[in-house]
C-alpha positions as CSV (number, residue, x, y, z in Angstrom):
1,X,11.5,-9.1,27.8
2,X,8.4,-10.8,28.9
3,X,8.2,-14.3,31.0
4,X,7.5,-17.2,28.7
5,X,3.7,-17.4,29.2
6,X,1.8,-20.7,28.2
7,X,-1.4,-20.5,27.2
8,X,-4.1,-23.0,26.4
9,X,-3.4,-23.3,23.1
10,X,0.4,-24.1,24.2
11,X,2.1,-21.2,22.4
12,X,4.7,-19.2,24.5
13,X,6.2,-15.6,23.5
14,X,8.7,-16.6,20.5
15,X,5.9,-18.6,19.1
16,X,4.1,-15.5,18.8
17,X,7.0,-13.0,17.6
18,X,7.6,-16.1,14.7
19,X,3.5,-16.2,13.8
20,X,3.5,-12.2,13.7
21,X,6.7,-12.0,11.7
22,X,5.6,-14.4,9.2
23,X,2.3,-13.0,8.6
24,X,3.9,-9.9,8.1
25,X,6.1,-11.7,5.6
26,X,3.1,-13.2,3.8
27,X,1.2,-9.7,3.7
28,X,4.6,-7.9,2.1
29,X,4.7,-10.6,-0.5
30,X,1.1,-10.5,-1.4
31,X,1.8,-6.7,-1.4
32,X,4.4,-7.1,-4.0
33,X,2.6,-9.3,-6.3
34,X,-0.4,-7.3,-6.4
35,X,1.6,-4.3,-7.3
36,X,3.8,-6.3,-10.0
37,X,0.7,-7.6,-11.7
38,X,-0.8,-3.9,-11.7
39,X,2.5,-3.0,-13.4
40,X,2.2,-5.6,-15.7
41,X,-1.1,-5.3,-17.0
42,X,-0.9,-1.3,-17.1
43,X,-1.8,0.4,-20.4
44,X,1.8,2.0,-22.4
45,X,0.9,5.4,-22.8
46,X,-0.5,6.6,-26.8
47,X,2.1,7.1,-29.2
48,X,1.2,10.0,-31.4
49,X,2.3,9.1,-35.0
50,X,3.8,11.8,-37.0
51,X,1.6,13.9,-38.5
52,X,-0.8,13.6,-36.0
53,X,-1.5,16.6,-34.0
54,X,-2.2,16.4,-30.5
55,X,-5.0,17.2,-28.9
56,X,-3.1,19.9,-26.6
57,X,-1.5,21.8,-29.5
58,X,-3.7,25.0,-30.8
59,X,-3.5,26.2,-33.9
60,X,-3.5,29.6,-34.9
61,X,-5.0,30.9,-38.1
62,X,-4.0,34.7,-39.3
63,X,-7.2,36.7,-40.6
């Protein structure tokens, strides 16, 4: 483990480890939320009434 170092600012080693760990934490929650609003605001894929033929489907005509 390394020595407890002070530096200018004051901060020793578990002040760090907490400061990286929560940034991490913020980043994985602004992560999720981005993602969750994608989801929300996604399109539902076209529901073909009935009748409607899709585009996909060929149709053959005897001659």
């Amino acid at each position: 483990m390394a020595k407890m170092i002070n530096t200018k600012f004051g901060w020793t080693w578990p002040n760090f480890v907490k400061a990286d760990a929560d940034c991490d934490r913020y980043w994985q929650a602004k992560k999720a939320e981005k993602r969750s609003l994608i989801e929300a605001t996604k399109k539902s894929p076209r529901v073909v009434p009935q009748g409607e033929k899709k585009t996909s489907e060929k149709i053959y005509i005897d001659f």
